[in-house]
C-alpha positions as CSV (number, residue, x, y, z in Angstrom):
1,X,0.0,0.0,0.0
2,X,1.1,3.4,-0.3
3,X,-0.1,6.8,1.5
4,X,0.3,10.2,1.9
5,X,1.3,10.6,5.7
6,X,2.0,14.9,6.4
7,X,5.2,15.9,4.8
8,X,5.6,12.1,3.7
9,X,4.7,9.4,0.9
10,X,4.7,5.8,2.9
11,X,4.9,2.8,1.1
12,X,3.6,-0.2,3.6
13,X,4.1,-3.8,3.1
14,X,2.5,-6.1,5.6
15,X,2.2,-10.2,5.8
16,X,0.6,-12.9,7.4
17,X,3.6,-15.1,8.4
18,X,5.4,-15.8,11.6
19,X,5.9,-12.8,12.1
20,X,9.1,-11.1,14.3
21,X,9.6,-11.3,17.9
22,X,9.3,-7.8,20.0
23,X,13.0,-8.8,20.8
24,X,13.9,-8.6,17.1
25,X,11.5,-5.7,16.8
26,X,13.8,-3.5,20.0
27,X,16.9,-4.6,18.6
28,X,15.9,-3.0,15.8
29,X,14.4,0.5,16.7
30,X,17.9,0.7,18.7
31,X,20.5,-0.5,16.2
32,X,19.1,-1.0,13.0
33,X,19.9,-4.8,13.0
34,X,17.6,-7.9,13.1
35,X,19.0,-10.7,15.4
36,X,18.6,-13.8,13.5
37,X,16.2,-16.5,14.3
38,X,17.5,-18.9,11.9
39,X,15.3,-17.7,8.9
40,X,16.4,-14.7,7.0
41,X,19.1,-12.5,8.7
42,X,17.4,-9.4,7.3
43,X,20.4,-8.3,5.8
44,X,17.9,-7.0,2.8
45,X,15.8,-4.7,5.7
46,X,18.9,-3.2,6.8
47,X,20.5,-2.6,3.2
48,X,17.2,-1.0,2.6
49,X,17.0,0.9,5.4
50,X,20.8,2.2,5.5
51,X,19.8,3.8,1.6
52,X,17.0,5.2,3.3
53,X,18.8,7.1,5.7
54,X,21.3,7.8,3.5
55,X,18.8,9.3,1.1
56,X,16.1,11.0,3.0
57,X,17.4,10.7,6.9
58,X,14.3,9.1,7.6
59,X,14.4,5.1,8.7
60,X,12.2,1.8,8.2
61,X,9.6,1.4,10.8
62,X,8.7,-2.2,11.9
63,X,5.8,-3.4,14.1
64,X,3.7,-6.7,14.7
65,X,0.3,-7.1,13.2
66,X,-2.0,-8.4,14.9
67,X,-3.1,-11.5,14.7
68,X,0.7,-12.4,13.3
69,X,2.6,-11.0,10.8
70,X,5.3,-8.0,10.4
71,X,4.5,-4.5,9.3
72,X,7.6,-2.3,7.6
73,X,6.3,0.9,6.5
74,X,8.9,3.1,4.7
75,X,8.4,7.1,4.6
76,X,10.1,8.9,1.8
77,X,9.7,13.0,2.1
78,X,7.7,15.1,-0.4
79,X,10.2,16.8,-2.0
80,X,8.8,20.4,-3.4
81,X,10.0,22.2,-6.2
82,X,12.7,24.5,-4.6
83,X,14.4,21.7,-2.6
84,X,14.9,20.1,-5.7
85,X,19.1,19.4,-5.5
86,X,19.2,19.6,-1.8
87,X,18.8,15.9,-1.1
């Protein structure tokens, strides 16, 4: 999915799998790393996220769904015409 959030466009995948555990999900919000589990390292969520901040400064957000599943939303800034060249 993707929305208009304020300032920002947010694309949003979600699924219906395992999902992470809230100690993956901290580890995360404080260093940007996914502890592995023994499926997927999420080397791909991090590469995404460290051209993210690169980018736009702004970072991958990750949450639970309920009922099981992960949620990464990633916000990318409206740029406006005289900021054009500044990012």
């Amino acid at each position: 999915m993707v929305r208009a959030s304020g300032e920002a466009i947010e694309i949003v995948v979600s699924d219906d799998g395992v999902g992470m555990y809230k100690e993956q999900i901290d580890t995360w919000s404080r260093t940007f790393e996914i502890p592995d589990r023994g499926a997927g390292s999420g080397i791909g969520l991090s590469n995404v996220n460290r051209r993210l901040i690169r980018q736009f400064g702004e970072t991958l957000r990750i949450a639970a769904r309920p009922g099981g599943g992960t949620v990464v939303t990633m916000p990318i800034p409206i740029l406006h015409e005289e900021d054009h060249g500044q990012r």
